[in-house]
Each structure stands twice: as C-alpha cells, then as structure tokens.
DRENZARO-841476 format. One record per residue: residue number from 1; x, y, z of N, C-alpha, C in turn. Coordinates in Angstrom, 1 decimal, decimal comma. Layout:
BEGIN
{rec NUM; {X; Y; Z}; {X; Y; Z}; {X; Y; Z}} ...
END
This chain:
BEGIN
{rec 1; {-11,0; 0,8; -20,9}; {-11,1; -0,4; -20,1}; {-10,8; 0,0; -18,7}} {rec 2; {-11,4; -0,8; -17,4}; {-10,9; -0,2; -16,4}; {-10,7; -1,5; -15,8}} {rec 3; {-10,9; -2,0; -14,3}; {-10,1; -3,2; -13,4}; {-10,1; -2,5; -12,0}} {rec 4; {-10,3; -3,7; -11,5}; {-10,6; -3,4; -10,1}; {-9,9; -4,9; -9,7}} {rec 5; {-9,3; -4,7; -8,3}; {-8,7; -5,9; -7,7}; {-9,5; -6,1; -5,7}} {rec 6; {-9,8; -7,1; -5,6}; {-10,3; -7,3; -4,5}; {-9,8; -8,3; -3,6}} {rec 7; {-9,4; -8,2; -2,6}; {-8,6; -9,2; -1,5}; {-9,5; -9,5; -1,1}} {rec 8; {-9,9; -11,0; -0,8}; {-11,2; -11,6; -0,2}; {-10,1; -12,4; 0,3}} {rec 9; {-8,7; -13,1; 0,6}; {-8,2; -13,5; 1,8}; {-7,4; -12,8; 3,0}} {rec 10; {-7,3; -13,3; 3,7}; {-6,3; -12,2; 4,8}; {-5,0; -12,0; 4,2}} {rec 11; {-4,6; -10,7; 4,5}; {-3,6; -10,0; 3,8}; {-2,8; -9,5; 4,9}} {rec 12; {-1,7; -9,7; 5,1}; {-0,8; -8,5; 5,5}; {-1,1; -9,1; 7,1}} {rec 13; {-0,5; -8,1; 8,1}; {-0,2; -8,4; 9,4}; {-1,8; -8,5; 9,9}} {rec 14; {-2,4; -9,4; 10,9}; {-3,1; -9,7; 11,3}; {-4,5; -9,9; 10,3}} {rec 15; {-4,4; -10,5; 9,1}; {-5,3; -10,4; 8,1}; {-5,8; -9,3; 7,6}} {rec 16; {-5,4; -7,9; 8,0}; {-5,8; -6,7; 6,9}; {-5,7; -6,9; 5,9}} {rec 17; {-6,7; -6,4; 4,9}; {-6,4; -6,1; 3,4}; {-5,4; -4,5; 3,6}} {rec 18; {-4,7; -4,2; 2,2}; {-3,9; -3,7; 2,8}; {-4,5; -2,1; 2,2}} {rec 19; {-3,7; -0,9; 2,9}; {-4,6; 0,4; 2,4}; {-3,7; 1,0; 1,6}} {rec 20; {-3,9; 2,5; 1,4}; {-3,5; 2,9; -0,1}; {-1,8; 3,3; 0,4}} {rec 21; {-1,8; 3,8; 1,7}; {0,1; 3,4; 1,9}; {0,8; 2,1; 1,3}} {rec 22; {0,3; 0,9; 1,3}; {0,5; -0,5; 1,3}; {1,0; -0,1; -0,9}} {rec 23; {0,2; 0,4; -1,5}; {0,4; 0,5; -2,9}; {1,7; 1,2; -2,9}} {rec 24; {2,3; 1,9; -2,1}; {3,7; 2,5; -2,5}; {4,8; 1,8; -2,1}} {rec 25; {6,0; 2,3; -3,0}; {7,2; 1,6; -2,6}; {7,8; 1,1; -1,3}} {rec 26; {8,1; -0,2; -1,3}; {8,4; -0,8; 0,2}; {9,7; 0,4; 0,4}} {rec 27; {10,4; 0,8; -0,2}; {11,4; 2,1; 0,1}; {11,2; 3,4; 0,6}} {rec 28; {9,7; 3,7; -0,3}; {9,2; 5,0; -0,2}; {8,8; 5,2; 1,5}} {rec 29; {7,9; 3,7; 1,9}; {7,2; 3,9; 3,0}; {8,0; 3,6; 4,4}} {rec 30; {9,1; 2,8; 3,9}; {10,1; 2,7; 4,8}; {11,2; 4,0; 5,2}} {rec 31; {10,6; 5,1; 4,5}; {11,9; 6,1; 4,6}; {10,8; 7,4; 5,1}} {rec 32; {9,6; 7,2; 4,7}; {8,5; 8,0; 5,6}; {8,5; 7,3; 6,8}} {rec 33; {8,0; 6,1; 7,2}; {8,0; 5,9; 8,7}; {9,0; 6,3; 9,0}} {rec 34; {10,4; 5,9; 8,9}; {11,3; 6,5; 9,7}; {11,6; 7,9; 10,2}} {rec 35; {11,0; 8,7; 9,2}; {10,6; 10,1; 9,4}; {9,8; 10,3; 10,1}} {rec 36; {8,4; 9,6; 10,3}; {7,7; 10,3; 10,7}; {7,3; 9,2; 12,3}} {rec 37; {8,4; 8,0; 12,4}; {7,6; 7,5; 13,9}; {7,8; 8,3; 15,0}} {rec 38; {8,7; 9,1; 15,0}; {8,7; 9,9; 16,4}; {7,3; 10,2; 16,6}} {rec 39; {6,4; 11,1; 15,6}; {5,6; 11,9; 15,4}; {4,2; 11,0; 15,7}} {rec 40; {4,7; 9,6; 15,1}; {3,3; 8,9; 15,2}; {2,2; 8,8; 16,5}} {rec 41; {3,2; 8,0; 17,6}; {2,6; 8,4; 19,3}; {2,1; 10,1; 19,4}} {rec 42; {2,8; 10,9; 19,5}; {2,1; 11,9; 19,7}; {0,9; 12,4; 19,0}} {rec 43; {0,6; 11,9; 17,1}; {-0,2; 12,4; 16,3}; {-1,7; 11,4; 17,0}} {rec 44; {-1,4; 10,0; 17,3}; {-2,2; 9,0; 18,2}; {-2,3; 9,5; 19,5}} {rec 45; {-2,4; 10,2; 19,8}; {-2,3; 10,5; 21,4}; {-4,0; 11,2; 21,4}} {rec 46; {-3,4; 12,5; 20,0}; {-4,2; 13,7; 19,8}; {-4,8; 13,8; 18,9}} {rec 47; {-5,9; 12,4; 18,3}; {-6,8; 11,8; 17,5}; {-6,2; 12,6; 16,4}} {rec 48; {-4,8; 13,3; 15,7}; {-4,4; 13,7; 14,3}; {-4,3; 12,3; 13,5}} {rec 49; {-4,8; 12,8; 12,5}; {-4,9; 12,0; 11,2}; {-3,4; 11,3; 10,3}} {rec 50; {-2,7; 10,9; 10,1}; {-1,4; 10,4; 10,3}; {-1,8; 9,6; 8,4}} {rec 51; {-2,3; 9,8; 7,4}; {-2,7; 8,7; 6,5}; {-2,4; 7,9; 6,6}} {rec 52; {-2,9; 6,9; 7,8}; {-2,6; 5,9; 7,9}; {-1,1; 4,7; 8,0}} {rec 53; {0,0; 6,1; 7,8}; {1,2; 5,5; 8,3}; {1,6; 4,7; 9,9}} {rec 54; {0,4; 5,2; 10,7}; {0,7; 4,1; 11,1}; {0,6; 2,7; 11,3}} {rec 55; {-0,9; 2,3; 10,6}; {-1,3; 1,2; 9,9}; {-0,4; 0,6; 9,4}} {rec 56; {0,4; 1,1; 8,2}; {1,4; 1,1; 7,9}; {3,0; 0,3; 8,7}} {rec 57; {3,1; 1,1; 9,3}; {4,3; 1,2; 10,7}; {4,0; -0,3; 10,9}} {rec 58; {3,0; -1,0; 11,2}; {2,3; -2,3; 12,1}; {2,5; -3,3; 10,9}} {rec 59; {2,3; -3,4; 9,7}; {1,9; -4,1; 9,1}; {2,9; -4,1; 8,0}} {rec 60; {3,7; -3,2; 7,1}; {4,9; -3,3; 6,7}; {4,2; -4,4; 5,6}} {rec 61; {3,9; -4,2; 4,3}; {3,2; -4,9; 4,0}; {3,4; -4,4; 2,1}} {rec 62; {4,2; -3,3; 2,0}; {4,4; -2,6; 1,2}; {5,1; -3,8; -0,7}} {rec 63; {5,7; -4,5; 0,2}; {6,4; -5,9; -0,6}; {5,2; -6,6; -1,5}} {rec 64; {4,6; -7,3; 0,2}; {3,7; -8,2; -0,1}; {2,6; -7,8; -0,9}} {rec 65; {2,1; -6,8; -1,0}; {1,2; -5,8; -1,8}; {1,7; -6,0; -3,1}} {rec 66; {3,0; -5,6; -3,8}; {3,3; -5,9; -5,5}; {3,3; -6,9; -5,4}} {rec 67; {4,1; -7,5; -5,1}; {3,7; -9,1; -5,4}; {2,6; -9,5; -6,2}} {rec 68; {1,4; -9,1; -5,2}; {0,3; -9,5; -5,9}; {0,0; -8,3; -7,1}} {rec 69; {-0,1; -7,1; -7,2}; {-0,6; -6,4; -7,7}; {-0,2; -5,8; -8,6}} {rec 70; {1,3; -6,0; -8,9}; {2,3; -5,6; -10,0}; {1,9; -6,2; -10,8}} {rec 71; {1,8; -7,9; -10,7}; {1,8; -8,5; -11,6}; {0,2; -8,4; -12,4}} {rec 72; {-0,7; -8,0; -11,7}; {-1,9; -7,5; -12,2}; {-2,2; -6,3; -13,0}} {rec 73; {-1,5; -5,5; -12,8}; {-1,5; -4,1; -13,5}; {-0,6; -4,5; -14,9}} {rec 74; {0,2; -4,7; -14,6}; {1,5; -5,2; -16,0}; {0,6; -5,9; -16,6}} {rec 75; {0,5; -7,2; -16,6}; {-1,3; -7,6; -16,9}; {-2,0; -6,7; -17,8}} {rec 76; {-2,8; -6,1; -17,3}; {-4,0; -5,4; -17,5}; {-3,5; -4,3; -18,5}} {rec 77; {-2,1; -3,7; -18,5}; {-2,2; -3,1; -19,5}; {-1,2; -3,5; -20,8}} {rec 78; {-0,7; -4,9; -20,8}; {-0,3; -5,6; -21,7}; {-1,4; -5,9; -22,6}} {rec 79; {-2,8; -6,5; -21,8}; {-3,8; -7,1; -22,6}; {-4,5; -5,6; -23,0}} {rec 80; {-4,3; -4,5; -22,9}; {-5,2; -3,9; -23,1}; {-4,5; -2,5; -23,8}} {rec 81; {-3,3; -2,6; -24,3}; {-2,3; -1,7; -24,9}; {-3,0; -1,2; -26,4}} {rec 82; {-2,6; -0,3; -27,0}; {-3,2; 0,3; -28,3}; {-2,1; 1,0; -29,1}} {rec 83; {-1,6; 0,7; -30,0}; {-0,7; 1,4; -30,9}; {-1,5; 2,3; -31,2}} {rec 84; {-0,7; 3,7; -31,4}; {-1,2; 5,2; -31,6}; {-0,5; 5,4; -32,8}} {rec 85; {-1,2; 5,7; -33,4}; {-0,2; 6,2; -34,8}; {-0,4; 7,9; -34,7}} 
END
C-alpha cells in the first residue's frame, strides 16, 4: 500500500507548505537551529546550501506539521496493518 498527503491550503508562516525539515521533531529542529543560526547569515551570504534550516528558522512550523500528519500516518498504517505469523 502506499499514500501520499498534499497541502492545497496555506500552511505554516506566510502560507508555505511546509518542507522535509518541517516533518521532524519540533525538538529536533529547534536544537539544530540553535546550533546552526550563527552559521545561517554567513551560509546565506555565500549561496551554501543550509537544507533548508533556514526556511525552517522563519517558519517554525515543525508542531503544526504533526498535527496534521501524525494523525495520517497512524491512520494509514492502522488501516493497513498485517499480522505476520
């Protein structure tokens, strides 16, 4: 079985849908930014690639993201579970 989820309303800070930072733990991503905002201006300065933390950094969005999507995955593999013998 597979599943796909699609945001067709505004999401997140200034209507972004949100990116694959946004699926990890509001803890996880809050303990990387804090690590890495020094770094962010500078990595923005010098067109480096940052995956998107600082997308991230702006939008803080990590919450609002399970909300919707936890409860879809729990979902998707309750209806779709298989006893293994």
């Amino acid at each position: 079985e597979s599943a796909a989820v699609f945001f067709e309303e505004p999401f997140g800070a200034g209507g972004a849908p949100p990116n694959h930072i946004s699926f990890l733990s509001e803890q996880s991503n809050d303990a990387l930014v804090g690590f890495l905002s020094p770094l962010l201006p500078v990595a923005r300065a010098m067109s480096v690639p940052v995956l998107d933390f600082d997308k991230y950094q702006e939008a803080r969005d990590s919450r609002q993201t399970a909300e919707v999507v936890v409860p879809l995955v729990s979902g998707f593999f309750e209806a779709n579970q298989r006893v293994i013998k």
